[in-house]
Each structure stands twice: as structure tokens, then as C-alpha cells.
Backbone and ligand atoms as CSV (ligand in chain L), in Angstrom:
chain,resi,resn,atom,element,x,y,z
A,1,UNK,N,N,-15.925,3.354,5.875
A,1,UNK,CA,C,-16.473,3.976,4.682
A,1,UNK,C,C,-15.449,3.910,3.552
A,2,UNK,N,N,-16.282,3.698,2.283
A,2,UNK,CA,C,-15.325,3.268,1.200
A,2,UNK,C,C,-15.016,4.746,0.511
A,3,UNK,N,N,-14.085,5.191,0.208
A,3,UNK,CA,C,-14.145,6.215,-0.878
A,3,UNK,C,C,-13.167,6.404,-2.221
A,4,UNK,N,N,-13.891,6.918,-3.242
A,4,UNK,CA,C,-13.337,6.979,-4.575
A,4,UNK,C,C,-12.018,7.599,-4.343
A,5,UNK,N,N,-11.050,7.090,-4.838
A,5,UNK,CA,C,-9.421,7.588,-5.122
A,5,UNK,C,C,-9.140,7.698,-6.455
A,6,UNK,N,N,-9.611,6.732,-7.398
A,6,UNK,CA,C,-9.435,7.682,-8.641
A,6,UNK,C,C,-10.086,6.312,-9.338
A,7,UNK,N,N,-8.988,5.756,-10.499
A,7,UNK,CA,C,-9.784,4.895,-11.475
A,7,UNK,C,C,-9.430,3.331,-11.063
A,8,UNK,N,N,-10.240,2.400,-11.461
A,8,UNK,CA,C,-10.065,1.222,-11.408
A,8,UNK,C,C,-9.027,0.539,-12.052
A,9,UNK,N,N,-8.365,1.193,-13.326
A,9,UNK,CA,C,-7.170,0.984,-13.906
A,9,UNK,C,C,-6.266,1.662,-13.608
A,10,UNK,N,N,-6.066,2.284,-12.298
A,10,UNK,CA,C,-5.140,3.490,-12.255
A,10,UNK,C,C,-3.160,2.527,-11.420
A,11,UNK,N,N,-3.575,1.335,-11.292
A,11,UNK,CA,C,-2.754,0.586,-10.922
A,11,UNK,C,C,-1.980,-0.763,-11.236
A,12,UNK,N,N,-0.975,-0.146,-11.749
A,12,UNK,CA,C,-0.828,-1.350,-13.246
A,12,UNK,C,C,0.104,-2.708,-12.036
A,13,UNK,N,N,-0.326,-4.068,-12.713
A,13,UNK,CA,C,-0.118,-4.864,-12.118
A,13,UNK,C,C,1.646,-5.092,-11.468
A,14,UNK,N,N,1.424,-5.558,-10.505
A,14,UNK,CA,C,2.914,-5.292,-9.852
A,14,UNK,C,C,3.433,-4.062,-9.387
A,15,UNK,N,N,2.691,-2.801,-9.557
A,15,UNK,CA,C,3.162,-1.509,-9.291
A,15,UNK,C,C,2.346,-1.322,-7.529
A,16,UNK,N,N,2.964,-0.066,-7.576
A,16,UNK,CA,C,2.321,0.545,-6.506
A,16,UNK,C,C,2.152,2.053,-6.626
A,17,UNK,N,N,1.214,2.194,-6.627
A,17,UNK,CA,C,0.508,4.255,-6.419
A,17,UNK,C,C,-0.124,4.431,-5.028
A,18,UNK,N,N,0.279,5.604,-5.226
A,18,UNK,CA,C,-0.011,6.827,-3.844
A,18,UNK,C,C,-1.038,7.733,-3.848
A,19,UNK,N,N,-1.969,7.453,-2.984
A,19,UNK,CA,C,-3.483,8.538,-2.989
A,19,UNK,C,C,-3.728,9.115,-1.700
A,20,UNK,N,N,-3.886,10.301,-1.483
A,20,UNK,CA,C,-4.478,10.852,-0.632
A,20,UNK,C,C,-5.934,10.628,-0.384
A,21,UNK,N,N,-5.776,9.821,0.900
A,21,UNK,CA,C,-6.908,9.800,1.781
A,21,UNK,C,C,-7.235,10.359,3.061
A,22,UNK,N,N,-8.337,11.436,2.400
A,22,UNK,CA,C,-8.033,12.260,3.332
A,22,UNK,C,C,-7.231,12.580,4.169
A,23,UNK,N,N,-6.356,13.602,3.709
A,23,UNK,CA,C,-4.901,13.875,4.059
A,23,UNK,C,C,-3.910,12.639,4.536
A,24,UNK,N,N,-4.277,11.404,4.356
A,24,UNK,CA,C,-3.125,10.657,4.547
A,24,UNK,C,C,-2.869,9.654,3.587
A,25,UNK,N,N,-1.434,9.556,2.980
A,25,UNK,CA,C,-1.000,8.720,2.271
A,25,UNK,C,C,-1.260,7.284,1.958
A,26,UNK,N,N,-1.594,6.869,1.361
A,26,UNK,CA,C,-1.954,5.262,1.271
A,26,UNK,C,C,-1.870,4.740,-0.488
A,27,UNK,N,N,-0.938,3.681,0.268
A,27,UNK,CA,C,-0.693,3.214,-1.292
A,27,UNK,C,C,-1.236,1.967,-1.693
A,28,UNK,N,N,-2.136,1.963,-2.842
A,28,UNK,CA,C,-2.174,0.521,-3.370
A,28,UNK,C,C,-1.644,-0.439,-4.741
A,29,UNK,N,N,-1.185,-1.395,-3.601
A,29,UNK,CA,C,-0.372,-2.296,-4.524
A,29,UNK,C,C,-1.469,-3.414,-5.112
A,30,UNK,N,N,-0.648,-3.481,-6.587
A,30,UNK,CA,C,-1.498,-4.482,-7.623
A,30,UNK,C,C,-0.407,-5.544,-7.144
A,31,UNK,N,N,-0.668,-6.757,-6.807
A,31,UNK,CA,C,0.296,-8.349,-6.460
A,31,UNK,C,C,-0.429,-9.332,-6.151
A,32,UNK,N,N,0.329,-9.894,-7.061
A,32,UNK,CA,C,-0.689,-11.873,-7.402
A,32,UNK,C,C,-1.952,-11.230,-7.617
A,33,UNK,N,N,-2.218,-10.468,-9.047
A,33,UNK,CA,C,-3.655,-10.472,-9.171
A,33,UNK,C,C,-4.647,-10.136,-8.576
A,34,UNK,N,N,-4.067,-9.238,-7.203
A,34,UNK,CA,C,-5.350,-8.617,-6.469
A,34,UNK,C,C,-4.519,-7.321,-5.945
A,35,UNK,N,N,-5.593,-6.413,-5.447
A,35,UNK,CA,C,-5.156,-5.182,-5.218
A,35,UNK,C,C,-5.108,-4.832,-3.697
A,36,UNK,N,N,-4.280,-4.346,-2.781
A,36,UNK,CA,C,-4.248,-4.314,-1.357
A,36,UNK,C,C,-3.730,-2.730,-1.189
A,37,UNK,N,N,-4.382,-2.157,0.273
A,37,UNK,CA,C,-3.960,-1.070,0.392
A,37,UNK,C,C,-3.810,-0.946,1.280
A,38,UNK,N,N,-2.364,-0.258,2.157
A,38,UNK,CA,C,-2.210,0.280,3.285
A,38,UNK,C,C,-1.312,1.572,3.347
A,39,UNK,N,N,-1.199,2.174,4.938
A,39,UNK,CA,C,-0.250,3.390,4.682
A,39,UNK,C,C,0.838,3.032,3.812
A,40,UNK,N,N,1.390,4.585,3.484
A,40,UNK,CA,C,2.177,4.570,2.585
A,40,UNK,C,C,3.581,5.011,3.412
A,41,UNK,N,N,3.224,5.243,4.592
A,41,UNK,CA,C,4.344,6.004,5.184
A,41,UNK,C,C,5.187,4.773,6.590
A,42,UNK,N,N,6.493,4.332,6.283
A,42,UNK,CA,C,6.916,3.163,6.650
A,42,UNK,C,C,7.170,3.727,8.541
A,43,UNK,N,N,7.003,3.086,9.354
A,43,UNK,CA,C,6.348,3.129,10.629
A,43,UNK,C,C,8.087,3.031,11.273
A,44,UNK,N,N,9.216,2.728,10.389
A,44,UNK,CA,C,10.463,2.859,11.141
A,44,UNK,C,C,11.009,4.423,11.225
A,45,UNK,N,N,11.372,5.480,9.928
A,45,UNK,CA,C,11.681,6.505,10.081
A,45,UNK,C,C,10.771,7.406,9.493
A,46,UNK,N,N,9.839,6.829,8.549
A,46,UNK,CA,C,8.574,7.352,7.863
A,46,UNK,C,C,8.708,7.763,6.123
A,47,UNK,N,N,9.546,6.993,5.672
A,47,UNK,CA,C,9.615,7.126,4.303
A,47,UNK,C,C,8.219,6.438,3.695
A,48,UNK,N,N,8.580,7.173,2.441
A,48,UNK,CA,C,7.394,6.303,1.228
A,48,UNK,C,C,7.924,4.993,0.959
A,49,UNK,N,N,6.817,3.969,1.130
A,49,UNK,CA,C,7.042,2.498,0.790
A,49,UNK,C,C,6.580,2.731,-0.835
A,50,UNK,N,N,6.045,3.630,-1.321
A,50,UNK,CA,C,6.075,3.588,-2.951
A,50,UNK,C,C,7.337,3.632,-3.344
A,51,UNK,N,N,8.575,4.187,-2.919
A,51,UNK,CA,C,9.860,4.398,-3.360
A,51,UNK,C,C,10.325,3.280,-3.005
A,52,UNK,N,N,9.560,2.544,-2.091
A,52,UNK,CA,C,10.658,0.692,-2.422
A,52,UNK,C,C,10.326,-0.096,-3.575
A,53,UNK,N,N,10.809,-1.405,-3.171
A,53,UNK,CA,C,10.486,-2.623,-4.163
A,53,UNK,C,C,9.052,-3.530,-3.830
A,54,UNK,N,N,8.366,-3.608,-4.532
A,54,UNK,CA,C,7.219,-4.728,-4.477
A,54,UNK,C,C,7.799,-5.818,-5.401
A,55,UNK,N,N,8.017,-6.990,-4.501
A,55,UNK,CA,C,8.042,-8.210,-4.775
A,55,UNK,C,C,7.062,-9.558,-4.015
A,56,UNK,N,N,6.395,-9.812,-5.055
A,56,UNK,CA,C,5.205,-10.514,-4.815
A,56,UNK,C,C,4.563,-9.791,-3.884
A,57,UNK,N,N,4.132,-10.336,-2.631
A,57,UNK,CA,C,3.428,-9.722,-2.002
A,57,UNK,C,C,4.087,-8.823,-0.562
A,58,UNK,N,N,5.781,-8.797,-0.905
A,58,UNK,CA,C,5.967,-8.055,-0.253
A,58,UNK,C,C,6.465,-6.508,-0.503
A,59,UNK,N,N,6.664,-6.216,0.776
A,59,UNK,CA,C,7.342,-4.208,-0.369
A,59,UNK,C,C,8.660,-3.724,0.930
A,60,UNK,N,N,9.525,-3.830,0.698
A,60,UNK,CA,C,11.038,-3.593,1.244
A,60,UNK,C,C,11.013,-1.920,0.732
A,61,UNK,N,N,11.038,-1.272,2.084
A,61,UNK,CA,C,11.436,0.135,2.291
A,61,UNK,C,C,12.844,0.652,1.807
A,62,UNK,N,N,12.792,1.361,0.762
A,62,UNK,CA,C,13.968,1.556,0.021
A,62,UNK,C,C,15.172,2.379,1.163
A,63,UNK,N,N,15.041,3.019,2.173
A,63,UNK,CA,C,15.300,3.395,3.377
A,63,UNK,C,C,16.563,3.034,4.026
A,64,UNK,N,N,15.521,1.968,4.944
A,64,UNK,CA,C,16.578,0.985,5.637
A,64,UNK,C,C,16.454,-0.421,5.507
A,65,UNK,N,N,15.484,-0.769,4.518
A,65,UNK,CA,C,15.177,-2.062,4.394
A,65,UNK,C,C,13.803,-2.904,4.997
A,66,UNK,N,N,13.446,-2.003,5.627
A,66,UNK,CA,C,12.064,-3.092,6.575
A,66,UNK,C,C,11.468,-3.863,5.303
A,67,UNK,N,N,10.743,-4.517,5.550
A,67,UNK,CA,C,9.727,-5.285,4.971
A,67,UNK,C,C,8.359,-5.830,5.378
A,68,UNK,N,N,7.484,-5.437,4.852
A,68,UNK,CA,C,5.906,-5.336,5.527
A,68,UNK,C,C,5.377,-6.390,4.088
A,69,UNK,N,N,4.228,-6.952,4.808
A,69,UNK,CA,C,3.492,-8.366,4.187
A,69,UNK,C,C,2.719,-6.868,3.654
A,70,UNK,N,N,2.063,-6.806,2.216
A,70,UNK,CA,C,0.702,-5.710,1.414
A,70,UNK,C,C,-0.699,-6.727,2.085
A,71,UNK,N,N,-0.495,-7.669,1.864
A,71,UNK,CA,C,-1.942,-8.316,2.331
A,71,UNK,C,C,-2.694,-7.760,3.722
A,72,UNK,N,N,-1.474,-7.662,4.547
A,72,UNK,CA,C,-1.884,-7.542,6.255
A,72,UNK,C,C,-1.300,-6.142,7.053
A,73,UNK,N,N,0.011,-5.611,6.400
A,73,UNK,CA,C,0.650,-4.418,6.725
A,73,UNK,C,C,1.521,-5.102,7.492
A,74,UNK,N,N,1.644,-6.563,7.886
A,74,UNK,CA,C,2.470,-6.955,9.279
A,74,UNK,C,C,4.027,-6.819,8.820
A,75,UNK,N,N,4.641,-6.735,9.555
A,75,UNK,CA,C,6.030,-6.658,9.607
A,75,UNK,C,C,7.036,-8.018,9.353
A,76,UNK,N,N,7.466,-8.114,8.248
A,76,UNK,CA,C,7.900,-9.056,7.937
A,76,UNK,C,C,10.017,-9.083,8.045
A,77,UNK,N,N,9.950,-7.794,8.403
A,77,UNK,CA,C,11.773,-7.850,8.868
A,77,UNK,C,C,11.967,-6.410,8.792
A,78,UNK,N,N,12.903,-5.919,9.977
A,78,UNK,CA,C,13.303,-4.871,10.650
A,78,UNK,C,C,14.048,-4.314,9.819
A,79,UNK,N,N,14.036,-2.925,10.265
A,79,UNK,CA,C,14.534,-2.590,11.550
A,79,UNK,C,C,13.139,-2.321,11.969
A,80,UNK,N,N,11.939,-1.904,11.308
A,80,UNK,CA,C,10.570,-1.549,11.513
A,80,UNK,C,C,10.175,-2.893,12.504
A,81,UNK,N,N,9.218,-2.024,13.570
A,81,UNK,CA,C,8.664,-2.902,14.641
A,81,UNK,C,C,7.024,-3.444,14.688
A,82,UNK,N,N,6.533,-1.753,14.225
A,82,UNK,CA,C,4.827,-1.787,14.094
A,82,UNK,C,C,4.190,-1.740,12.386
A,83,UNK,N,N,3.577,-2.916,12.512
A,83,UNK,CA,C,2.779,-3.054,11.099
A,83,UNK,C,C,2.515,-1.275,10.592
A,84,UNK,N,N,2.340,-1.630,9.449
A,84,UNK,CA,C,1.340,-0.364,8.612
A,84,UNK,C,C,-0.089,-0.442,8.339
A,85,UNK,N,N,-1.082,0.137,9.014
A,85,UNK,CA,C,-2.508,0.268,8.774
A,85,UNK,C,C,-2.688,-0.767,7.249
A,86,UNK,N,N,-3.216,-1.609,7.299
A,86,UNK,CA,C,-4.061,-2.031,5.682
A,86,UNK,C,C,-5.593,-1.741,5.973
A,87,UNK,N,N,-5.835,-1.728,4.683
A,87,UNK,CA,C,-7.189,-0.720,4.328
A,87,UNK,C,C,-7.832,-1.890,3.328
A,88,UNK,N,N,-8.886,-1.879,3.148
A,88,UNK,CA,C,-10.140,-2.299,2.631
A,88,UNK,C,C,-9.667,-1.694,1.289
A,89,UNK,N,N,-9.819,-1.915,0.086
A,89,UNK,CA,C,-9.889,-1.831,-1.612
A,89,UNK,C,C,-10.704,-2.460,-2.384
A,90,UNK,N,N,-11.492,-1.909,-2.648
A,90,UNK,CA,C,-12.572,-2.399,-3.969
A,90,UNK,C,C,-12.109,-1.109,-5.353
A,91,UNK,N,N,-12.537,-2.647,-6.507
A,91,UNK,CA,C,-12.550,-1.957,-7.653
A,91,UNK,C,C,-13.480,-2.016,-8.118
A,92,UNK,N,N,-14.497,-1.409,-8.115
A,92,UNK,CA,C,-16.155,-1.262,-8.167
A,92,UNK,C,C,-16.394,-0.620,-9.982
A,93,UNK,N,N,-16.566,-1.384,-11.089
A,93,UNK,CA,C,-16.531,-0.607,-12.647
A,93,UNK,C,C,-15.697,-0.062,-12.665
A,94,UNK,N,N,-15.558,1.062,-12.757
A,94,UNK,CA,C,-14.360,1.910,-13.098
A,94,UNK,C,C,-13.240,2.745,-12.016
A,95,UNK,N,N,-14.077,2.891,-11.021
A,95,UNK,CA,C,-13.734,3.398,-9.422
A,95,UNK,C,C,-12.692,2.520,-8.606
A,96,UNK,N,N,-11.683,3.152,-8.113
A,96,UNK,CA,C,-11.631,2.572,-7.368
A,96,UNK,C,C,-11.317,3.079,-5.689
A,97,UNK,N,N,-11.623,2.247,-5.030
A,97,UNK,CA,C,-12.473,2.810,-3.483
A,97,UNK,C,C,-11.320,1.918,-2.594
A,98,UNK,N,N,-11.053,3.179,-1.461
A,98,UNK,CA,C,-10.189,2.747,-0.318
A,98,UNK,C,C,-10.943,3.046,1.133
A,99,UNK,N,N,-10.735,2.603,1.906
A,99,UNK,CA,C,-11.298,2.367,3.298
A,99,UNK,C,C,-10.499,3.689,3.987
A,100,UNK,N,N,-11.247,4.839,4.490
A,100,UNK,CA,C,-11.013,5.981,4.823
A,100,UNK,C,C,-10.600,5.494,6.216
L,1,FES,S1,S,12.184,4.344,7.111
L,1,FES,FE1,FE,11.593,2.433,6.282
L,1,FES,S2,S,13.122,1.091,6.989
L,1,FES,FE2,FE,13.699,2.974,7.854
């Protein structure tokens, strides 16, 4: 199920924001022109991946460094072992909708 998180412009390109879905964190990143969403909470000690770097399509945990693919959540370099949930994102007119 898709649900409204706030606006369709609420994510300026290259950035990343943080919405509560239903009670759990999930951030979506604007990169290469499309919008992707997964947890927000990094699966090595549990920091916010909004407080890292998004570069292209990846996002390095300001932490300890992991690095997770935004497209897939997969784990693209340690110390982190298990991907991060990615979620479904539509920007439907003005809405925009994350996969609960
Ligand atoms: S909490 Fe993210 S790399 Fe350690």
C-alpha cells in the first residue's frame, strides 16, 4: 500500500529527506533524476543515512562509512552486512507516496 508522505516537490534533486512511515523512518533520495526510497536507519549500528553523503546513486553512512546502492538498499561496502529495506515511491501530481 502506497501512502501520502507529504509533497511531490518536497525533495530537491540530489538531496535526501526523512518521513515517518508509520512510525518508521524512511528516507527518499532524489539521484539521476528519479526518486528512491528506503530505511533510513543504517543496518550496521543504526544511524541516519540522511546525515551521510548521497553521491549519485549511492549514500555512505556518515558513521562508519557503509555504503548502500538507493536503487536496491544492497550493500555496497562495510562494515554494514544486511541491505536496507527499499520501498516503492511514486510522485503522483503533487503527492508524494511511499510503500508502507
Ligand atoms: S552505523 Fe552506519 S556504518 Fe556504522
Amino acid at each position: 500500500m502506497l501512502v501520502r508522505v507529504g509533497n511531490s516537490k518536497d525533495v530537491a534533486k540530489g538531496q535526501m529527506r526523512v518521513f515517518d512511515v508509520a512510525g518508521t523512518k524512511v528516507n527518499v533520495a532524489s539521484a539521476d533524476g528519479h526518486l528512491y526510497a528506503f530505511d533510513d536507519t543504517c543496518t550496521h549500528q543504526g544511524c541516519s543515512l540522511a546525515s551521510g553523503e548521497l553521491d549519485g546513486t549511492t549514500v555512505t553512512c556518515a558513521c562508519h562509512g557503509s555504503e548502500f546502492d538507493v536503487t536496491s538498499g544492497a550493500v555496497l561496502g562495510g562494515p554494514a552486512e544486511r541491505p536496507v529495506r527499499s520501498r516503492v515511491v511514486q510522485a503522483l501530481g503533487e503527492d508524494l507516496l511511499v510503500e508502507a
